[in-house]
C-alpha positions in Angstrom: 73.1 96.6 -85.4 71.6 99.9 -86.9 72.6 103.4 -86.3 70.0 104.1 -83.8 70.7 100.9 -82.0 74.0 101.8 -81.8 72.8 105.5 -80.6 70.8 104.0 -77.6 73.6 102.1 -76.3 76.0 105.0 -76.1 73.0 107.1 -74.7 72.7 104.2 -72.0 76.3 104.0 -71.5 76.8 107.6 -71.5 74.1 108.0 -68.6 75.8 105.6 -66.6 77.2 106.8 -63.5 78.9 103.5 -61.9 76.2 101.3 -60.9 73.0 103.6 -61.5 72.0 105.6 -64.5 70.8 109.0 -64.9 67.3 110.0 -67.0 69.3 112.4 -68.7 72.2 114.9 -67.9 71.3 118.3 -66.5 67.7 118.1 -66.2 67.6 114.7 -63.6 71.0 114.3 -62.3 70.2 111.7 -59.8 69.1 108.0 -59.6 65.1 108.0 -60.5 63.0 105.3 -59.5 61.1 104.3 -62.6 63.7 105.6 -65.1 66.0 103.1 -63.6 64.3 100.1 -63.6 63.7 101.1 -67.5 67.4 101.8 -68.2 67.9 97.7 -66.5 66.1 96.5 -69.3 67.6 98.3 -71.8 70.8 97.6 -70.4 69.8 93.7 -70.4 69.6 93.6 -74.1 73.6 93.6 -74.9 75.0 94.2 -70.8 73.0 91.5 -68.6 75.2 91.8 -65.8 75.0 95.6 -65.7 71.0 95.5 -65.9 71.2 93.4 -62.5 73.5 96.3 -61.1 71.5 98.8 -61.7 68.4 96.8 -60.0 70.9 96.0 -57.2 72.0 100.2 -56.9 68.2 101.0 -56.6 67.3 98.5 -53.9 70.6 98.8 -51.7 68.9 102.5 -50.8 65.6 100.9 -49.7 63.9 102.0 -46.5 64.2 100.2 -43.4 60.1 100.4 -43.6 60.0 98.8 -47.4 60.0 101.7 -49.4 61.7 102.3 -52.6 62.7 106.0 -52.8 62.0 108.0 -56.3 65.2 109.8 -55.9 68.8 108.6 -54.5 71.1 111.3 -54.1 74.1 109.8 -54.7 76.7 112.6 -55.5 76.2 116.3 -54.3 74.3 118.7 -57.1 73.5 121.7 -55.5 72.0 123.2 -58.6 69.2 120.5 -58.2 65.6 121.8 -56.5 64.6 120.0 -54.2 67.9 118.4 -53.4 68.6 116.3 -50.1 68.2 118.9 -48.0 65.1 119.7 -49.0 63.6 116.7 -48.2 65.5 115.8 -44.9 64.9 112.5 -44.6 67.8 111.4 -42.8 68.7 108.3 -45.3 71.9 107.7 -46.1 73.1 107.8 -49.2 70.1 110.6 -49.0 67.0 110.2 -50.7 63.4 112.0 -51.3 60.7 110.9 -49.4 58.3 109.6 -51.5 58.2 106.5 -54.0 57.5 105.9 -57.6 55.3 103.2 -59.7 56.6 99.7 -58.6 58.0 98.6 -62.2 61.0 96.9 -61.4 59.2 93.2 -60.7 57.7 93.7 -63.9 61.0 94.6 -65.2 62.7 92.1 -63.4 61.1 89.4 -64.6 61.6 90.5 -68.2 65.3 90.7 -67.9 66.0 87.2 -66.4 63.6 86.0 -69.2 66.2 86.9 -71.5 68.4 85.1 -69.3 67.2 82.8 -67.2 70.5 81.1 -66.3 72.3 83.6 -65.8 69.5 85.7 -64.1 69.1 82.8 -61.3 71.0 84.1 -58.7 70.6 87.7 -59.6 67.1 87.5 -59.3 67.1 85.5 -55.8 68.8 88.2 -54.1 66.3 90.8 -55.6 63.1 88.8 -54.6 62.8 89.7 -51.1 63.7 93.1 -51.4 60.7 93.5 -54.0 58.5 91.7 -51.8 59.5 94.1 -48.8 58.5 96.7 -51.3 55.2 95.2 -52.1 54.6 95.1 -48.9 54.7 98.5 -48.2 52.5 99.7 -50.8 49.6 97.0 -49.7 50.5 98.0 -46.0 51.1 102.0 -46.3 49.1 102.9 -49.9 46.1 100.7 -50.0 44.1 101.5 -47.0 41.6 102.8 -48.9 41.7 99.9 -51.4 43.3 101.6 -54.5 46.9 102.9 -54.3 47.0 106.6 -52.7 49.6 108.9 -53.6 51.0 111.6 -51.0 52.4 113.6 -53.7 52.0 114.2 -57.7 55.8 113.1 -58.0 54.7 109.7 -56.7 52.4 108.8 -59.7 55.6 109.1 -62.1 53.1 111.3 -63.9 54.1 114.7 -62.0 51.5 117.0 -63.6 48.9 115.4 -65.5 45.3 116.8 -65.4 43.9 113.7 -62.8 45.9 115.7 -59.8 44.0 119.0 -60.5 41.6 118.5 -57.9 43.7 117.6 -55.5 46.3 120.3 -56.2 43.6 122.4 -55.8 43.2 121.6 -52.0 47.0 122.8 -51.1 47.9 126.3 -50.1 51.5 126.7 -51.7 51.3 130.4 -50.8 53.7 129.9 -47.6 56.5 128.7 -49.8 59.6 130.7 -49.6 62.0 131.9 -53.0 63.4 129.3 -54.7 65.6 128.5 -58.0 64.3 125.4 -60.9 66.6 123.9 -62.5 63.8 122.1 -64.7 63.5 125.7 -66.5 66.6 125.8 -67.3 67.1 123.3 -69.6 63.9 122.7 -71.2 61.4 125.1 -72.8 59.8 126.5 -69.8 56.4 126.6 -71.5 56.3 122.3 -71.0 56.9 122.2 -67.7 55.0 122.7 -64.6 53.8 126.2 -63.8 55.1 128.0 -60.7 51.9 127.4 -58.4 52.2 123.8 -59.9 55.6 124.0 -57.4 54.7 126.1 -54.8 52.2 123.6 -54.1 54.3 120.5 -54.6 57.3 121.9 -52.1 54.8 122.6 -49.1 53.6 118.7 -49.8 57.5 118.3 -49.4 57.6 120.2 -46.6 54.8 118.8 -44.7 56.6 115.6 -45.0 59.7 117.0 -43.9 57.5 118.5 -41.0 56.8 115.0 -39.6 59.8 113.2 -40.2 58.2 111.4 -43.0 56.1 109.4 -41.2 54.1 107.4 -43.8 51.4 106.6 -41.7 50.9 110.3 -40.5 51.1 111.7 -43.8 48.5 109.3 -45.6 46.1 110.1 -42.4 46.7 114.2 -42.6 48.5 115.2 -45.4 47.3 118.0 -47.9 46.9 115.2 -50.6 46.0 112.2 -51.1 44.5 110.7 -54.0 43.6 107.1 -55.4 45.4 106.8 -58.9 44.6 104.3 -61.0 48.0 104.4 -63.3 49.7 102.6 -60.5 46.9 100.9 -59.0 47.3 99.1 -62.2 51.2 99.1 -62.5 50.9 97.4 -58.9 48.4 94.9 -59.9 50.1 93.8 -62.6 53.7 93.8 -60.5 52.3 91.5 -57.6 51.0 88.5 -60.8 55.1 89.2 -61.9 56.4 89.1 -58.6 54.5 86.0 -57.5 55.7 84.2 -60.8 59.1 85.0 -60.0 58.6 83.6 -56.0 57.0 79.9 -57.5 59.9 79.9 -60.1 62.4 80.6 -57.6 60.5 78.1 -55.3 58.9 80.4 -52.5 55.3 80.2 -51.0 53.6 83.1 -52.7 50.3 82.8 -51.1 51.2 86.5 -49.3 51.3 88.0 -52.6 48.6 86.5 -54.4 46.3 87.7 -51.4 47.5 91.3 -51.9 46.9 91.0 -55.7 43.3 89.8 -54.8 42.6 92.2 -52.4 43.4 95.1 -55.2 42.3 93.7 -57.7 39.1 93.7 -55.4 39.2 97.2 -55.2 39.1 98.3 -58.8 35.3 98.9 -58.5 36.5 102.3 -56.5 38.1 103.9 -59.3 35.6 103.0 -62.0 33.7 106.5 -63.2 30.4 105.3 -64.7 30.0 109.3 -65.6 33.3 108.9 -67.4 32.9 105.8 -68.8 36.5 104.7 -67.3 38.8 104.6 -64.3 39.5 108.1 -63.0 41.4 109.1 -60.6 39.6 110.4 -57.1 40.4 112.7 -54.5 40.1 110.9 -51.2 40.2 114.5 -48.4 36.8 115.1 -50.6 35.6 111.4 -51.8 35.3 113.4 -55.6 36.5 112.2 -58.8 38.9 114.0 -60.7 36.5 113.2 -64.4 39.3 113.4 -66.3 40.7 110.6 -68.5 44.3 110.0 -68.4 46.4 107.5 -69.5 46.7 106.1 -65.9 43.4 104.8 -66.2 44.2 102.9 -69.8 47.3 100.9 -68.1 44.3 98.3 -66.8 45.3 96.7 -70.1 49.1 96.1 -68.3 46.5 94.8 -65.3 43.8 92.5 -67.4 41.4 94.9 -65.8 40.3 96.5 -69.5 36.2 96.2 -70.5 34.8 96.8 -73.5 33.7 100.7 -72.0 37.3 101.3 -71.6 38.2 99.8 -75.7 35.2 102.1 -76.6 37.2 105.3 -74.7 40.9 104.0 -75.6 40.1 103.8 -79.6 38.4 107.3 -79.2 41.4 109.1 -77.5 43.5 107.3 -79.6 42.6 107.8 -83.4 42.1 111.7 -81.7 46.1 111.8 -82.2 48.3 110.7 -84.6 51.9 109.2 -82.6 50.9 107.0 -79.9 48.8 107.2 -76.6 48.1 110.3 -75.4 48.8 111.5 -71.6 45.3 113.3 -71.6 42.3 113.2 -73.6 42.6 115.1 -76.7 39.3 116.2 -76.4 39.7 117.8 -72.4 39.8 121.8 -71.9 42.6 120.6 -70.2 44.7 119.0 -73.0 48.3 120.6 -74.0 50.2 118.2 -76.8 53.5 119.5 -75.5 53.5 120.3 -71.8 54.6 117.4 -69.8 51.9 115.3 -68.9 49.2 117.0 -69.9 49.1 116.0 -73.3 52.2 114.9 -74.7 53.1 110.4 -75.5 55.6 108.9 -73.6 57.5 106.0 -74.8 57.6 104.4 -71.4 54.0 104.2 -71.2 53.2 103.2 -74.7 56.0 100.5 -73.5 54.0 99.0 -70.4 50.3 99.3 -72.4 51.8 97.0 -75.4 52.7 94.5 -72.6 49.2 94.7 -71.5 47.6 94.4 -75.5 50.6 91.9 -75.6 49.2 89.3 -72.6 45.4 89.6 -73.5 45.7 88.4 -77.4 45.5 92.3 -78.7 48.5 91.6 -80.9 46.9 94.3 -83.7 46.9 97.3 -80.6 50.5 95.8 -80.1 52.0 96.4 -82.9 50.3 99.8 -84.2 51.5 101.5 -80.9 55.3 99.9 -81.3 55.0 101.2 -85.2 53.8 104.7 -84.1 56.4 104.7 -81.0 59.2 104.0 -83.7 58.6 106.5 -85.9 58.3 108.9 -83.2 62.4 107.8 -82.6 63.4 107.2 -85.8 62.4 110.6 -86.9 63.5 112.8 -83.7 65.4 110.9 -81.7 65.9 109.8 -78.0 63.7 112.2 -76.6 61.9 112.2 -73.2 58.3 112.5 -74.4 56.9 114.1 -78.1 53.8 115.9 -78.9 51.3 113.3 -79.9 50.0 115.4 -83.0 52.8 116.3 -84.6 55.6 114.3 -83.1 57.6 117.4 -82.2 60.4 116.2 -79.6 59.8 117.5 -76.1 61.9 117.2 -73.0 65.1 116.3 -72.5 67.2 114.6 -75.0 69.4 111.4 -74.9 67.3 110.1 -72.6 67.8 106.6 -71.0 64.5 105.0 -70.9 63.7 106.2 -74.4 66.7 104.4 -75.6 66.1 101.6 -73.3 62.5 101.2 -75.2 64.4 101.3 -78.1 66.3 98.2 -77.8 64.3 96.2 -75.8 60.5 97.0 -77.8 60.1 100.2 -80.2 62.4 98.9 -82.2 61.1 95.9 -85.2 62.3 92.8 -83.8 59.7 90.4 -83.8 61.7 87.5 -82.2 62.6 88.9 -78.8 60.1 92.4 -78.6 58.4 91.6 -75.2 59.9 88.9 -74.6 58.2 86.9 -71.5 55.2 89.6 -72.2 52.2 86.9 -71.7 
């Protein structure tokens, strides 16, 4: 075991709350959706009993209605904005009212492939919850075809440039004073602007303002758009989810019929001005005509065409550490604010399992090298500028250690593991 393997257990450990992990202390001192599911698998490399736990933590809060929050509250913060009384949702432990991209199935199945036996029964517990899940999103965020997102925070990617348009429909004027904690503990400069938040807390508020009714909010709220990052993500969950149902011996005609119908649907999001999947703004029926790197996780979906290779090699070879957030080449690209810009190992993560499945073993491997020497020269940080590989974020993060151990890393025998 090297140093830095030994670095991203500690990190992994050291997040560890009992049960559920935090991001990262300070900045995200809660359970987060996506970042959990992450930290499992990381977790599954040398713990495989705590990676089911953590699973386990993050399902036990789902909603009566299916849904998977994108924060559990589980101990009181009050130096946290929004915090559970923000959102008012009324769960107990309390959560926010929104969800996050539906990785865990993918994840899921990962981790018992590195254990099958001892995965068996983990995993049978798990598989209706996830189905419940999937549910949801085909029932509550597919009635236009693509996924919709109520909220930024849903996509996982809070600020990138594809929500523009659809920020720019939401009056955040009414919001009263409030104190981030986000600025606080990062470099201001990286994270989203002020009116950024003002408009993301009335979005809050509305939901708050109708008891979170899904249904309600989709059908009035002050945004909605079709995003194609987990339109994908979502695709590529229900093929997972449905392998895991035949393995495990269940009829999984339900899910392959909700994988059909989206995978159906991908026509929506395809841009012919942009020459790739964009994301669209369903109160106005516009496309945002930005490239993002939501639209080049249709490798992780086998949705990729040879106009998207044409536009991933181009944004691509524009930087020099991985994929970038944004197109290098937009007005609105920023290396090192959030996700406007910067590479995240996460993603780079879920678009080598996609160059992974379809035979693009070269894509693969260049993205794993660049990811690595992104880590091996800074560290364990959240996200890094794509040019220069300056560390951004917050440090001794858990899903940057969990890509560590489980794929960044050079271990040929067991990197993706289950991938195809």
């Amino acid at each position: 075991m090297t140093d830095l393997d030994a670095q991203a257990r500690a990190i992994l450990r050291g997040n560890d709350k009992g049960g559920y992990t935090l991001p990262t202390h300070g900045l995200y001192p809660y359970q987060w959706n996506w970042d959990s599911a992450f930290a499992a698998w990381g977790f599954a490399t040398f713990d495989n009993s705590r990676a089911w736990d953590e699973l386990d933590t993050l399902m036990a809060s789902q909603w009566d209605t299916g849904m998977v929050p994108h924060i559990i509250f589980h101990q009181p913060d009050p130096g946290y904005f929004p915090g559970p009384d923000v959102w008012g949702t009324g769960q107990s432990p309390a959560t926010s009212g929104i969800s996050q991209p539906p990785v865990a199935a993918t994840l899921a199945r990962l981790i018992w492939d590195m254990d099958p036996q001892a995965g068996r029964d983990r995993i049978a517990v798990l598989y209706p919850k996830l189905v419940a899940w999937h549910r949801w999103w085909h029932e509550v965020r597919c009635t236009h075809g693509p996924v919709a997102i109520i909220h930024p925070w849903e996509s996982g990617r809070d600020n990138c440039p594809d929500w523009d348009i659809g920020m720019a429909g939401v009056d955040g004027t009414r919001v009263g004073p409030y104190t981030r904690r986000d600025t606080g503990h990062v470099n201001p400069d990286m994270r989203p602007t002020k009116e950024d938040y003002d408009r993301y807390i009335t979005m809050v508020e509305y939901g708050r303002s109708v008891d979170w009714d899904q249904d309600r909010i989709v059908a009035d709220g002050p945004f909605l758009m079709a995003d194609p990052g987990i339109t994908f993500i979502l695709l590529r969950a229900h093929d997972d989810l449905a392998a895991i149902g035949r393995a495990l011996g269940h009829d999984v005609s339900e899910i392959e019929g909700w994988a059909g119908a989206l995978r159906a649907a991908l026509p929506a999001l395809w841009n012919d001005k942009l020459g790739a999947y964009d994301a669209k703004d369903l109160r106005t029926d516009r496309f945002a005509g930005i490239l993002g790197s939501g639209a080049f996780l249709a490798y992780l979906a086998d949705a990729e065409n040879p106009a998207l290779d044409t536009q991933l090699m181009r944004v691509w070879n524009a930087v020099t550490y991985g994929i970038p957030s944004a197109d290098p080449e937009s007005v609105s690209f920023n290396p090192r604010k959030y996700w406007r810009g910067p590479t995240w190992p996460v993603v780079n993560a879920l678009l080598a399992l996609g160059f992974k499945g379809s035979g693009r073993t070269d894509l693969a491997e260049r993205l794993r090298s660049e990811t690595e020497t992104l880590i091996r020269q800074h560290g364990f940080y959240e996200y890094f500028d794509p040019l220069d590989a300056t560390p951004c974020g917050g440090a001794d993060f858990s899903w940057t250690a969990a890509i560590w151990l489980t794929w960044a890393r050079h271990h040929p025998d067991t990197a993706l593991k289950g991938a195809a």
